[in-house]
FILUMVO-544102 format. One record per residue (C-alpha): x, y, z; residue number from 1; residue in three letters. Coordinates in steps of 0.2 Angstrom, whole numbers, plus 5000, padded with zeros to 4 digits. Layout:
<sites>
<<X; Y; Z>; NUM; ALA>
...
</sites>
This chain:
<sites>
<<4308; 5912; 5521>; 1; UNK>
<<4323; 5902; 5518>; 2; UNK>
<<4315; 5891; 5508>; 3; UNK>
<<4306; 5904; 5496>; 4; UNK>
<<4323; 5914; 5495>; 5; UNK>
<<4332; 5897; 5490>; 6; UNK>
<<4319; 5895; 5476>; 7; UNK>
<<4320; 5910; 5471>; 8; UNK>
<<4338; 5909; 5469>; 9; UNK>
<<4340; 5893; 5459>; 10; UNK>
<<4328; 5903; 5447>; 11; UNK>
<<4339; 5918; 5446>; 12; UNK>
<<4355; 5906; 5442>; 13; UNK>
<<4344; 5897; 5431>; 14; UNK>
<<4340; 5913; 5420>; 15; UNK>
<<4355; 5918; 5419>; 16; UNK>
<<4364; 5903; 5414>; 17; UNK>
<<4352; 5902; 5398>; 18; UNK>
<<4358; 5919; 5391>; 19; UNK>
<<4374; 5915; 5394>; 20; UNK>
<<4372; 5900; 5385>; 21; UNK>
<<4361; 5908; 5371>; 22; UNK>
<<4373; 5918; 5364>; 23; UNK>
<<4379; 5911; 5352>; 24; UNK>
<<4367; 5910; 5343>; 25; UNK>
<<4365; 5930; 5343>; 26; UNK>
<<4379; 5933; 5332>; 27; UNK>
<<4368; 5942; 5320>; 28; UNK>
<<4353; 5950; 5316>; 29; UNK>
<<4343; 5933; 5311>; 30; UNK>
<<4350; 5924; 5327>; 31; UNK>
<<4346; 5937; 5337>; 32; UNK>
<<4327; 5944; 5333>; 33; UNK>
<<4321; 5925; 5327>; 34; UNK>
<<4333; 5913; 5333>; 35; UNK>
<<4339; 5910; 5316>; 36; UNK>
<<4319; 5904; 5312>; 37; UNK>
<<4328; 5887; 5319>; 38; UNK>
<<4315; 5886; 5335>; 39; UNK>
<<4306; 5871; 5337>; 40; UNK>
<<4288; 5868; 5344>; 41; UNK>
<<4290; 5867; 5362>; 42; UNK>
<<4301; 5881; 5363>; 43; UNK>
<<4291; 5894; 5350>; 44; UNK>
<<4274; 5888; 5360>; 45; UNK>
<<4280; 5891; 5374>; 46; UNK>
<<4286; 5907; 5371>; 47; UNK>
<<4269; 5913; 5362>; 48; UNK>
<<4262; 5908; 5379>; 49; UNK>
<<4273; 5916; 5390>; 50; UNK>
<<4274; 5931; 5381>; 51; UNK>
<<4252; 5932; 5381>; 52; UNK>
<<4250; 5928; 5401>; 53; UNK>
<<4259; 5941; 5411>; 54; UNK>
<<4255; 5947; 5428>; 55; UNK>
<<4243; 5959; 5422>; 56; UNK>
<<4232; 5943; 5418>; 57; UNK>
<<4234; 5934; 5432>; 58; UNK>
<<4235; 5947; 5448>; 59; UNK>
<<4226; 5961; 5436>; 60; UNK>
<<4213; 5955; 5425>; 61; UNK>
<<4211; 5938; 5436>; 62; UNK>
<<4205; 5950; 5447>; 63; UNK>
<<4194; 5964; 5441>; 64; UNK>
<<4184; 5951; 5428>; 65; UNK>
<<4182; 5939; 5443>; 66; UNK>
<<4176; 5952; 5452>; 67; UNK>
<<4163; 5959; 5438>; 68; UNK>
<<4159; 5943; 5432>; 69; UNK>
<<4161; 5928; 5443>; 70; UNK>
<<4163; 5912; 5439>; 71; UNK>
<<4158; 5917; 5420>; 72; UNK>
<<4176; 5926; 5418>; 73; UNK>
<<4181; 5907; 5414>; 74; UNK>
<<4175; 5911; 5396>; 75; UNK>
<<4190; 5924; 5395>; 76; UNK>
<<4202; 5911; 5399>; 77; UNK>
<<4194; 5898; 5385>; 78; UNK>
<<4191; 5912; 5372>; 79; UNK>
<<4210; 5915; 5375>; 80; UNK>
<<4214; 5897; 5372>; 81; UNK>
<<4200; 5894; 5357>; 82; UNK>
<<4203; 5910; 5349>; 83; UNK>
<<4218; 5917; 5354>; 84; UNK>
<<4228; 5901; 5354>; 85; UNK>
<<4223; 5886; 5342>; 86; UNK>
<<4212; 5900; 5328>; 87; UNK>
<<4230; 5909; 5328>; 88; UNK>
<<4241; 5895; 5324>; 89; UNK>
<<4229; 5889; 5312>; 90; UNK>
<<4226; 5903; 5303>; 91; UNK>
<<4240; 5914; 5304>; 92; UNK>
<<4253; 5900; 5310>; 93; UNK>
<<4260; 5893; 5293>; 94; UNK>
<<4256; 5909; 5281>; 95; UNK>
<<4266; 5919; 5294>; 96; UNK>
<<4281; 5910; 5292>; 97; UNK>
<<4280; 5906; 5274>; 98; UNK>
<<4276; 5922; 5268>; 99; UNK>
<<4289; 5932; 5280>; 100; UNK>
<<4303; 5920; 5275>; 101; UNK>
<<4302; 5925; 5258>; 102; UNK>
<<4300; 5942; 5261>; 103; UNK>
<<4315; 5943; 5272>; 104; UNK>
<<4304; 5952; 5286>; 105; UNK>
<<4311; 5952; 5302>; 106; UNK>
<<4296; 5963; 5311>; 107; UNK>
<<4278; 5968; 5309>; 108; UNK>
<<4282; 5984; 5302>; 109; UNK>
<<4297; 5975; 5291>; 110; UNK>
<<4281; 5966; 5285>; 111; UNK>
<<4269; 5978; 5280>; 112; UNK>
<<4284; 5988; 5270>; 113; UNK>
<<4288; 5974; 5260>; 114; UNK>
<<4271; 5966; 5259>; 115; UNK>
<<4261; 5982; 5252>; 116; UNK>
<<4279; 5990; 5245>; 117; UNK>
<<4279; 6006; 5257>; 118; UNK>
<<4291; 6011; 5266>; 119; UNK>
<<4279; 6026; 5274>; 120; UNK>
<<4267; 6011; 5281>; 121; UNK>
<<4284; 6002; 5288>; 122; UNK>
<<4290; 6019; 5299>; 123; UNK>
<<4273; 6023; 5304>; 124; UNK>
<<4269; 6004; 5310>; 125; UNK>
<<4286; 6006; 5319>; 126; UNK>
<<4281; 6021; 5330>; 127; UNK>
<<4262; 6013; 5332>; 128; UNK>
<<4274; 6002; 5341>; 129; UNK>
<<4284; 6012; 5348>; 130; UNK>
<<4271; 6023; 5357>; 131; UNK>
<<4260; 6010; 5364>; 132; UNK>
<<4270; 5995; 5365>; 133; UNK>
<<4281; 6002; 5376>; 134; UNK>
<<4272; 6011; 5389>; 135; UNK>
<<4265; 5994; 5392>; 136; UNK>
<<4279; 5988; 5399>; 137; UNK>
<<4277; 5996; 5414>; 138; UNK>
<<4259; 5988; 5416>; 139; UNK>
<<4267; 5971; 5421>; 140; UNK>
<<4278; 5974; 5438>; 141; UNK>
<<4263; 5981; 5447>; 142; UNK>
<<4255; 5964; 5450>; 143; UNK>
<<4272; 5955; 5453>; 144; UNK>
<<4278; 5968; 5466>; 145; UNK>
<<4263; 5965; 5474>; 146; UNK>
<<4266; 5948; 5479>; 147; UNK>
<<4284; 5951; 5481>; 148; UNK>
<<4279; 5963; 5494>; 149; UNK>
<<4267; 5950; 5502>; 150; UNK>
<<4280; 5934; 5501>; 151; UNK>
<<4294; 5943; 5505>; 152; UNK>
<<4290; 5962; 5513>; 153; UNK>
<<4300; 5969; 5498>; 154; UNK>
<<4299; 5988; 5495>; 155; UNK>
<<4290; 5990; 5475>; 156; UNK>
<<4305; 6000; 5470>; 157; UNK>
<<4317; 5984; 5474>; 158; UNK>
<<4305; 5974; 5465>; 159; UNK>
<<4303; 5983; 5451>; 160; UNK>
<<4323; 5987; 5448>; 161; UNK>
<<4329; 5970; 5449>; 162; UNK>
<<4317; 5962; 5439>; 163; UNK>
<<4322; 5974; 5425>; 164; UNK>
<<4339; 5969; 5429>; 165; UNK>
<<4337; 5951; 5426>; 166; UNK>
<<4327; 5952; 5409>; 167; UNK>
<<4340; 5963; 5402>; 168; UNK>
<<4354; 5955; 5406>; 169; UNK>
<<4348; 5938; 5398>; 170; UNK>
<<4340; 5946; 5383>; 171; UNK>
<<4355; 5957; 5378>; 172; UNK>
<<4367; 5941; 5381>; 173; UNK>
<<4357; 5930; 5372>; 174; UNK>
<<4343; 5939; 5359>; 175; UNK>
<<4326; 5929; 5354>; 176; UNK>
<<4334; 5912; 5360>; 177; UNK>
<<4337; 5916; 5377>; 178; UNK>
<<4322; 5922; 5378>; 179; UNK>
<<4312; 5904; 5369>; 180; UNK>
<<4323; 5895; 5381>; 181; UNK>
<<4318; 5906; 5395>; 182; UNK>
<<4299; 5904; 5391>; 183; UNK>
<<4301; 5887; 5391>; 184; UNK>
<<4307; 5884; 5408>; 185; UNK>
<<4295; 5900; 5415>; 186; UNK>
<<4282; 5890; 5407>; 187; UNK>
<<4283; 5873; 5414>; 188; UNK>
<<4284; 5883; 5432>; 189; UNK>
<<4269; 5893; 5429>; 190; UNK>
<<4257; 5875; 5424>; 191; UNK>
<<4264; 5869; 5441>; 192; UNK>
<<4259; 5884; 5450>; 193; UNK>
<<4243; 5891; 5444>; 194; UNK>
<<4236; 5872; 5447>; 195; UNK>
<<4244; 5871; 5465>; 196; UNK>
<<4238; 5887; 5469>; 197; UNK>
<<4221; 5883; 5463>; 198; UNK>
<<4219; 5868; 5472>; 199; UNK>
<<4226; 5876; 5488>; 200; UNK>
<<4212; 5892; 5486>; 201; UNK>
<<4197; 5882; 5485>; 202; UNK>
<<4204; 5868; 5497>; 203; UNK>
<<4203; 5884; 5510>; 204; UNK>
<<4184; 5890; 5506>; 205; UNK>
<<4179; 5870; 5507>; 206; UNK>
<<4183; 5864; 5492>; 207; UNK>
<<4175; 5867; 5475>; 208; UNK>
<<4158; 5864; 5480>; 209; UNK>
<<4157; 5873; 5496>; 210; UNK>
<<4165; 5890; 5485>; 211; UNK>
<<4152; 5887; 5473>; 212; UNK>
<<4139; 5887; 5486>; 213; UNK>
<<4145; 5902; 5496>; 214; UNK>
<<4147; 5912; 5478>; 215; UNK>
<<4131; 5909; 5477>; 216; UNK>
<<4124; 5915; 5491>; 217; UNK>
<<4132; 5931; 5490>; 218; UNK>
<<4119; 5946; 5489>; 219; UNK>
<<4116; 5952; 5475>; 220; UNK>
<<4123; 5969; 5468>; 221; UNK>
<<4108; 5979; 5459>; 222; UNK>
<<4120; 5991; 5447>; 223; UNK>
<<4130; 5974; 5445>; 224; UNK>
<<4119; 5960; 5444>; 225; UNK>
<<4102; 5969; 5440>; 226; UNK>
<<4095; 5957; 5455>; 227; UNK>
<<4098; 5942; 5448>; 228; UNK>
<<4100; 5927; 5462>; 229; UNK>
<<4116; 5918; 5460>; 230; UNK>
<<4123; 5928; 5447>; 231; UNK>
<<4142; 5926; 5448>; 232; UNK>
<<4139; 5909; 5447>; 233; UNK>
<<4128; 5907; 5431>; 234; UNK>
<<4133; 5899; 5415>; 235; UNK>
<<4137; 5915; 5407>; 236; UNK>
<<4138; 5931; 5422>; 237; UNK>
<<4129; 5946; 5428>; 238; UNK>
<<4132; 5957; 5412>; 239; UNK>
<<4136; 5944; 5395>; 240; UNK>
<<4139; 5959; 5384>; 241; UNK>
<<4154; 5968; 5391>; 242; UNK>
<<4160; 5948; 5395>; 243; UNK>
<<4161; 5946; 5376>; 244; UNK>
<<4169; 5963; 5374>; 245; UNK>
<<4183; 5957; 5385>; 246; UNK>
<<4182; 5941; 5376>; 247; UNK>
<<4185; 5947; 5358>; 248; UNK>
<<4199; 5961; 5366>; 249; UNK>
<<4211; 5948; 5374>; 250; UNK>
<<4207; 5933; 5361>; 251; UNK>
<<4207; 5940; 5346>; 252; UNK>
<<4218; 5955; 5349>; 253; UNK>
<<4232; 5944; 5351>; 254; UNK>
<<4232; 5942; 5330>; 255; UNK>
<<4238; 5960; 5329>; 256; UNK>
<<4250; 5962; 5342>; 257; UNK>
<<4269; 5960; 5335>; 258; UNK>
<<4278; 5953; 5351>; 259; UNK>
<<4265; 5938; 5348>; 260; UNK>
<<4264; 5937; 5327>; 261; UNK>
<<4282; 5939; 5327>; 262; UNK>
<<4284; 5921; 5337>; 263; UNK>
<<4280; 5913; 5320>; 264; UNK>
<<4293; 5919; 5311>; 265; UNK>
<<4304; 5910; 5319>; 266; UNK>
<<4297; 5891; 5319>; 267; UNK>
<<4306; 5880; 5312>; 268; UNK>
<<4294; 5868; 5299>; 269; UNK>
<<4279; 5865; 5295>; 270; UNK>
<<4278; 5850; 5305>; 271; UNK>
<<4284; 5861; 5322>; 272; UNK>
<<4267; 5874; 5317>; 273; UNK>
<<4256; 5857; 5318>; 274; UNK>
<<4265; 5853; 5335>; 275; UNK>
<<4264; 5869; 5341>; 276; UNK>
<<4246; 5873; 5340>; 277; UNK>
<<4242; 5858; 5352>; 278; UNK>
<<4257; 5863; 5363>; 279; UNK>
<<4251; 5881; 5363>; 280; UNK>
<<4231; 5878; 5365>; 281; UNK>
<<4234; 5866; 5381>; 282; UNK>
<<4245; 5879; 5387>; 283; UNK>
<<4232; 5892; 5387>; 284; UNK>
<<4220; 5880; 5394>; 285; UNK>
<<4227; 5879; 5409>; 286; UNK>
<<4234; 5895; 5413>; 287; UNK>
<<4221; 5908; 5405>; 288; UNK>
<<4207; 5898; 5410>; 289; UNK>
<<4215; 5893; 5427>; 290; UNK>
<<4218; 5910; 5431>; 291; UNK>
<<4202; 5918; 5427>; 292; UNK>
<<4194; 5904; 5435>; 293; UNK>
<<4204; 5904; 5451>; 294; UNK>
<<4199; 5926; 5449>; 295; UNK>
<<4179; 5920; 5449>; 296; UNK>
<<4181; 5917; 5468>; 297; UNK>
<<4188; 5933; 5470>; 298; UNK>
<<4172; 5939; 5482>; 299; UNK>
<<4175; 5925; 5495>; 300; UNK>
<<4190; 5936; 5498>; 301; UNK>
<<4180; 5953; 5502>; 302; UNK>
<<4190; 5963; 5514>; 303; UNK>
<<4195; 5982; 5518>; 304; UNK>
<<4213; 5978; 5510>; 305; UNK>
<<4206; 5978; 5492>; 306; UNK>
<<4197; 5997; 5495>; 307; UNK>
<<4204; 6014; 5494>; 308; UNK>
<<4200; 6027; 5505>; 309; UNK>
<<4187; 6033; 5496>; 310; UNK>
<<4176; 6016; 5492>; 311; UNK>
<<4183; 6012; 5474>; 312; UNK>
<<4189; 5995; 5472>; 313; UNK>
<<4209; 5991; 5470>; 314; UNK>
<<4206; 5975; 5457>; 315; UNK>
<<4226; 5973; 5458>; 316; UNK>
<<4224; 5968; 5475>; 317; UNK>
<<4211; 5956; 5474>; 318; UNK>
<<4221; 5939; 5470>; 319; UNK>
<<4234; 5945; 5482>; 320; UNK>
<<4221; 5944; 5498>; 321; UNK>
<<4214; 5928; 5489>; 322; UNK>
<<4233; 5920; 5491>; 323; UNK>
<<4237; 5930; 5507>; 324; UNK>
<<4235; 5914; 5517>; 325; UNK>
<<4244; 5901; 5508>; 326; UNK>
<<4259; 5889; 5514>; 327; UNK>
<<4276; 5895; 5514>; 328; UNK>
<<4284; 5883; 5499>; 329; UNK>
<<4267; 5887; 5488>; 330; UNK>
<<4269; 5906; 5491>; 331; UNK>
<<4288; 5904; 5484>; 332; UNK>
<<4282; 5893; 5469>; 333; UNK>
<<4269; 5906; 5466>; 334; UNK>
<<4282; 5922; 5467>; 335; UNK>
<<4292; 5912; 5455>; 336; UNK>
<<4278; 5909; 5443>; 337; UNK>
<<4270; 5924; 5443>; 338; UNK>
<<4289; 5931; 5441>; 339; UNK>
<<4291; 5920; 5426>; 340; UNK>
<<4276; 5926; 5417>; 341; UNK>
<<4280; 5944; 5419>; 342; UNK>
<<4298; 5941; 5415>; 343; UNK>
<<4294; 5934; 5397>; 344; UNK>
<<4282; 5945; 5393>; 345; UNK>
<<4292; 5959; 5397>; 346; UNK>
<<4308; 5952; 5386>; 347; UNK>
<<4296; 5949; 5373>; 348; UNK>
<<4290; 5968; 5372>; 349; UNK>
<<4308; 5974; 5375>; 350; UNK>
<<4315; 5964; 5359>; 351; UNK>
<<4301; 5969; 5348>; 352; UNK>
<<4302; 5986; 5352>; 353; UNK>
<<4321; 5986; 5353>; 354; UNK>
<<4321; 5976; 5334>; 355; UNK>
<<4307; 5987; 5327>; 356; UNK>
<<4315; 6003; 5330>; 357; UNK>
<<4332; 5998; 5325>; 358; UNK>
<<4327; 5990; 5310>; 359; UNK>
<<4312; 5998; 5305>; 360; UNK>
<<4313; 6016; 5308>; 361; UNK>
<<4332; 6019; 5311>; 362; UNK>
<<4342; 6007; 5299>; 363; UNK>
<<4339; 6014; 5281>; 364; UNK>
<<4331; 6033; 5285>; 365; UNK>
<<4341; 6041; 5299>; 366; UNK>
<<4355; 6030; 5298>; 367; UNK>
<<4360; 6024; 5279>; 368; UNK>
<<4371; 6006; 5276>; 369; UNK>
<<4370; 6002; 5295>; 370; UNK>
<<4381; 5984; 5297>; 371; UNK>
<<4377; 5969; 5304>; 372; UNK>
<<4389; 5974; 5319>; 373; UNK>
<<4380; 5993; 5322>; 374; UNK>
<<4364; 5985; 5322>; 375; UNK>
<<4367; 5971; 5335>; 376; UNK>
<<4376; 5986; 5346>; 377; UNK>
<<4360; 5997; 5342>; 378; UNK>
<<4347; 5985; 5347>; 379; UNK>
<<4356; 5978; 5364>; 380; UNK>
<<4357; 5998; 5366>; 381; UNK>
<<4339; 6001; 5362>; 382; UNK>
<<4333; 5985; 5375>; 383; UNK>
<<4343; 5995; 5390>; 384; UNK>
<<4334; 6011; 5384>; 385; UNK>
<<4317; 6003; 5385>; 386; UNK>
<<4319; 5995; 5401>; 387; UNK>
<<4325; 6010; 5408>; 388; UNK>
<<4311; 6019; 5403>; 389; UNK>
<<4297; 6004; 5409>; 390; UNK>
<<4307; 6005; 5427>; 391; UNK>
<<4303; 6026; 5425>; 392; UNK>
<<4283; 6023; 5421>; 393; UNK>
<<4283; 6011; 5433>; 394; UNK>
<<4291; 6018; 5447>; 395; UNK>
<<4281; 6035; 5445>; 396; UNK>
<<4268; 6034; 5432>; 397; UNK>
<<4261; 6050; 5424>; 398; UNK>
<<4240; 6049; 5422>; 399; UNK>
<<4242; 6049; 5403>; 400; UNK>
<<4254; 6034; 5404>; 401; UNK>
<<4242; 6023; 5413>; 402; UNK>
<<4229; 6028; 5402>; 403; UNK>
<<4239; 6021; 5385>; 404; UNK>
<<4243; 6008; 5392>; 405; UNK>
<<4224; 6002; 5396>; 406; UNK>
<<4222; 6005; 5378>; 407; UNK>
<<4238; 5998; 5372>; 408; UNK>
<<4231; 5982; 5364>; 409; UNK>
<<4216; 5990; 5357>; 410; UNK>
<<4226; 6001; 5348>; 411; UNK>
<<4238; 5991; 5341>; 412; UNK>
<<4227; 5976; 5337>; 413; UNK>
<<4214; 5988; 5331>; 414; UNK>
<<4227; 5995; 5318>; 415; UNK>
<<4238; 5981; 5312>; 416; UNK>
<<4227; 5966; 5314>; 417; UNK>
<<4216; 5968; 5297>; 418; UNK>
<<4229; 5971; 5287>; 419; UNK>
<<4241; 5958; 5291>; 420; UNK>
<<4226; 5944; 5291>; 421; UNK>
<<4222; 5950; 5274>; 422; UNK>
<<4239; 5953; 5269>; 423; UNK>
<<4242; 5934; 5270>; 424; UNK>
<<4227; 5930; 5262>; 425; UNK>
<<4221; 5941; 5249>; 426; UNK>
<<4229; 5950; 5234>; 427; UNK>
<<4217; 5964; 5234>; 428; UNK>
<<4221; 5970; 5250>; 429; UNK>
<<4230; 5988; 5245>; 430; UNK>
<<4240; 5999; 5253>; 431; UNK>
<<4226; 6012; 5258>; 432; UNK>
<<4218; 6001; 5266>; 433; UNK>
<<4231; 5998; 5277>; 434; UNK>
<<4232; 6017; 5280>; 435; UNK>
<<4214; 6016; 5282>; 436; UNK>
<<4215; 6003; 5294>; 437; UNK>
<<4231; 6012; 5306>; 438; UNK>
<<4218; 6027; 5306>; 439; UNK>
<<4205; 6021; 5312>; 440; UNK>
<<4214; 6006; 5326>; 441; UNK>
<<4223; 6020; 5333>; 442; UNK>
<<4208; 6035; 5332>; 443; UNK>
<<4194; 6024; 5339>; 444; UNK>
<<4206; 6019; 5354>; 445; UNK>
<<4214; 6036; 5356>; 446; UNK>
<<4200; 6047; 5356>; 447; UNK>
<<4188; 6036; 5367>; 448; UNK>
<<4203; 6039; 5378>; 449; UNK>
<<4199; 6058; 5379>; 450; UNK>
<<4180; 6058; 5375>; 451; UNK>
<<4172; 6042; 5382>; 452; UNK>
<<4159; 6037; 5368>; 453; UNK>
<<4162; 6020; 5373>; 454; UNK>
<<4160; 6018; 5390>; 455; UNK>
<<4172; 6002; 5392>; 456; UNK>
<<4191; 6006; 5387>; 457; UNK>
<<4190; 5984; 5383>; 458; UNK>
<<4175; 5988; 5371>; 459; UNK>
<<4183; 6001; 5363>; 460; UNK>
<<4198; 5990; 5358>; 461; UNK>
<<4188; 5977; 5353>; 462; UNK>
<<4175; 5988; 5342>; 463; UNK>
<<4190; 5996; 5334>; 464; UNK>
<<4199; 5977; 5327>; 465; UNK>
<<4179; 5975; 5320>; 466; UNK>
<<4179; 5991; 5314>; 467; UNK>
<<4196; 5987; 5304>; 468; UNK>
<<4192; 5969; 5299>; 469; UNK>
<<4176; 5978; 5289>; 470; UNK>
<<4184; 5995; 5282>; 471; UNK>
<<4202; 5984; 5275>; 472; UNK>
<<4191; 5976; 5260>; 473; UNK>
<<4177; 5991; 5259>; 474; UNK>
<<4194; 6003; 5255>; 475; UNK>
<<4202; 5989; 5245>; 476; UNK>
<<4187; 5987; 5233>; 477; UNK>
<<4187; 6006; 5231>; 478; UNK>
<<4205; 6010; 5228>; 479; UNK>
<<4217; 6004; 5215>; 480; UNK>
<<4224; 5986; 5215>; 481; UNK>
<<4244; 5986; 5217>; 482; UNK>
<<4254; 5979; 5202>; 483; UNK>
<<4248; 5962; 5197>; 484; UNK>
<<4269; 5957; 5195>; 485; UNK>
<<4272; 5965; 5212>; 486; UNK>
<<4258; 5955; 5222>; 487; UNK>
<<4260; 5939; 5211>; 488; UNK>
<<4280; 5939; 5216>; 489; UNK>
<<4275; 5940; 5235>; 490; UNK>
<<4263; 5926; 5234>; 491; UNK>
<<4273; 5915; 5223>; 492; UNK>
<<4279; 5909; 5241>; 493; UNK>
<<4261; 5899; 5243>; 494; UNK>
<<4261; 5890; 5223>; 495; UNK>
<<4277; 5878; 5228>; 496; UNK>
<<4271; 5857; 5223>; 497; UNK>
<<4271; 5846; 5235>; 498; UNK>
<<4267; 5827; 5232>; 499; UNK>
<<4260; 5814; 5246>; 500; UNK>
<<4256; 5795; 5243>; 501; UNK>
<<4241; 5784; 5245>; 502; UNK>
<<4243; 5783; 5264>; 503; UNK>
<<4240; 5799; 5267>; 504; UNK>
<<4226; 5801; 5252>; 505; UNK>
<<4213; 5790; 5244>; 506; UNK>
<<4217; 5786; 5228>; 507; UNK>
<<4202; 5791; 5214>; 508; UNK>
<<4189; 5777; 5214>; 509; UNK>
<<4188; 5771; 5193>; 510; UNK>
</sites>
């Protein structure tokens, strides 16, 4: 105990110490939402990283896919990596920070204003935000008190309260930087812990071979399996189609969601994006596909623990009893780790939300000429508020809360995805499109909530982001273009010349 209690000390000094130092660069608005676009590779992939792998990942979704899925759920971890990693920084990567640099867009909803020249489209993206960015807040403590609970026999409430505490205080000293730095260092703990803990799981059942066997071997469920022999261990799982569902949600829902878009704002150079995809995709490697893999043995670990009263699964408690017996100084390195990765995610949802409302709905419509001073004050403001209000849903959440927050990333990758990724790309892209594209995210997600058409919540969201990637260029071929001067000005940003030499090209053959 003294051991985990001094580890987790050093950590909280650590944190701390980093907001203090971060502060100044949160003198203004630009230092304090993007780090002055002055953040180097390590730090911004980090950062994206961090801020994607929380502990609903590893205790929540580790869990219930593993369960479902078996070993299979390993291709949620490498879609994450493939798709949600490296295709992100390539695609979106460089065109992000280009394009938001010369539009002076701070945020998501900052970017669809200036981009389709709508200031309706920027305070309606703002409370698309708002209302299920938010709420999700409260998703991450409930895996993190978990294991708090186990390492340390900590009530939830305690848990919860002084994580809350300790994100706030560093993200209001220090704004985005704090936060990179942060990332950073809760990063490099959670690649040590996810591998150690790995190793330490399947070096209890045997090793890797002797859990494959005894996976294996486990009877098979007919409404799961559909009787096929040694289904959690085959190449791709019981049920492929749902797997791919949950593939495309937490992949490619990553595109639209605007705590992880907005990480390349701030990169620093062109040369940092190239680092940064390498940095980032290894990243996700090991801790998406570690975790989901490490969850693919979830079964081993059958036991009344996991099971409520009335049969139904509790897939929160799953990687909890799968870790229950681990040694002392690895249960502490794992508190600490899966500590980290809630503690960035949720700084990450707490400045997006705080910046996004204060810059996007607040500054210019309900408050007019608002000063670099009121904003800062505003926005430190707004992150108290919002972590005050995660602590509430947390603490005692309503049905209806846990509800939006299953559906959070369908929702919001479903509406802004398409029309950012064409937004980059293509001129053609029009503003009721985008209005087109908010309707239908947001109405497939919402009223599957209510009325079930879609019997996976997962599939739902991922329907809904295909559903906008077609309807965005069907509504812009059918409605009127925007002003040829207006959308040549905003791409003006890709025509700059650049010139290389014969080491890098071939020079014509005569």
């Amino acid at each position: 105990m003294a051991a985990k209690i001094i580890i987790l000390c050093i950590f909280f000094i650590i944190t701390i110490a980093v907001g203090v130092y971060a502060r100044r660069h949160a003198t203004d608005v630009n230092g304090f939402v993007l780090g002055g676009r002055s953040v180097g590779p390590w730090l911004t992939a980090f950062a994206y990283g961090t801020s994607y792998f929380s502990a609903v990942v590893f205790v929540g979704y580790a869990g219930q896919f593993g369960w479902k899925y078996g070993m299979s759920a390993t291709w949620v971890g490498i879609g994450n990596a493939l798709i949600g990693s490296l295709l992100a920084w390539v695609i979106l990567g460089r065109r992000t920070r280009v394009m938001t640099k010369h539009l002076s867009a701070a945020t998501m909803p900052d970017f669809f204003g200036k981009r389709y020249d709508s200031t309706s489209l920027k305070i309606v993206a703002s409370v698309i935000v708002f209302v299920f960015l938010v709420p999700y807040t409260a998703s991450i403590y409930n895996g993190l008190s978990r294991l708090f609970g186990l390492a340390f026999d900590i009530p939830y409430e305690v848990c919860v309260i002084g994580m809350a505490i300790l994100t706030g205080v560093y993200v209001i000293l220090g704004g985005y930087m704090a936060t990179a730095i942060n990332d950073f260092i809760q990063g490099i703990i959670m690649l040590i812990g996810i591998c150690c803990v790995i190793a330490s799981v399947l070096n209890g059942q045997g090793g890797f071979m002797e859990a494959v066997g005894k996976l294996a071997e486990i009877p098979s469920d007919v409404e799961i399996t559909l009787g096929q022999p040694g289904a959690f261990t085959s190449f791709f799982g019981p049920d492929p189609l749902n797997l791919l569902g949950v593939v495309i949600l937490t992949s490619l829902g990553t595109w639209g969601l605007p705590q992880m878009v907005q990480k390349f704002y701030s990169i620093k150079s062109e040369k940092a994006i190239s680092t940064g995809t390498i940095i980032s995709t290894i990243f996700a490697i090991v801790i998406a596909g570690g975790s989901y893999f490490l969850g693919g043995f979830g079964r081993l670990f059958d036991s009344p623990a996991i099971y409520k009263a009335d049969g139904s699964i509790i897939y929160d408690g799953i990687v909890p009893s799968m870790l229950a017996g681990l040694p002392n100084i690895l249960m502490g390195v794992l508190v600490v780790m899966v500590l980290s990765a809630s503690m960035s995610t949720l700084s990450s949802l707490v400045l997006t939300s705080s910046s996004t409302f204060t810059l996007d709905f607040l500054k210019g419509n309900l408050i007019k000429n608002m000063s670099e001073k009121v904003q800062l004050i505003i926005m430190r403001a707004l992150i108290v508020v919002f972590i005050l209000v995660s602590v509430f849903l947390a603490l005692d959440p309503p049905a209806f809360i846990a509800q939006l927050m299953g559906i959070s990333w369908g929702a919001l990758a479903g509406a802004f995805l398409a029309p950012f990724l064409y937004g980059l790309y293509w001129k053609r892209t029009t503003k009721t499109a985008v209005w087109a594209s908010f309707i239908v995210g947001v109405g497939i997600t919402v009223s599957n909530m209510f009325l079930k058409y879609i019997a996976s919540p997962i599939n739902a969201g991922a329907i809904a982001m295909i559903a906008g990637l077609i309807v965005v260029p069907v509504v812009s071929l059918l409605t009127p273009k925007m002003k040829k001067e207006t959308v040549d000005g905003i791409f003006v940003c890709y025509d700059s010349e650049s010139t290389t030499t014969t080491k890098k090209f071939l020079p014509d053959q005569k």
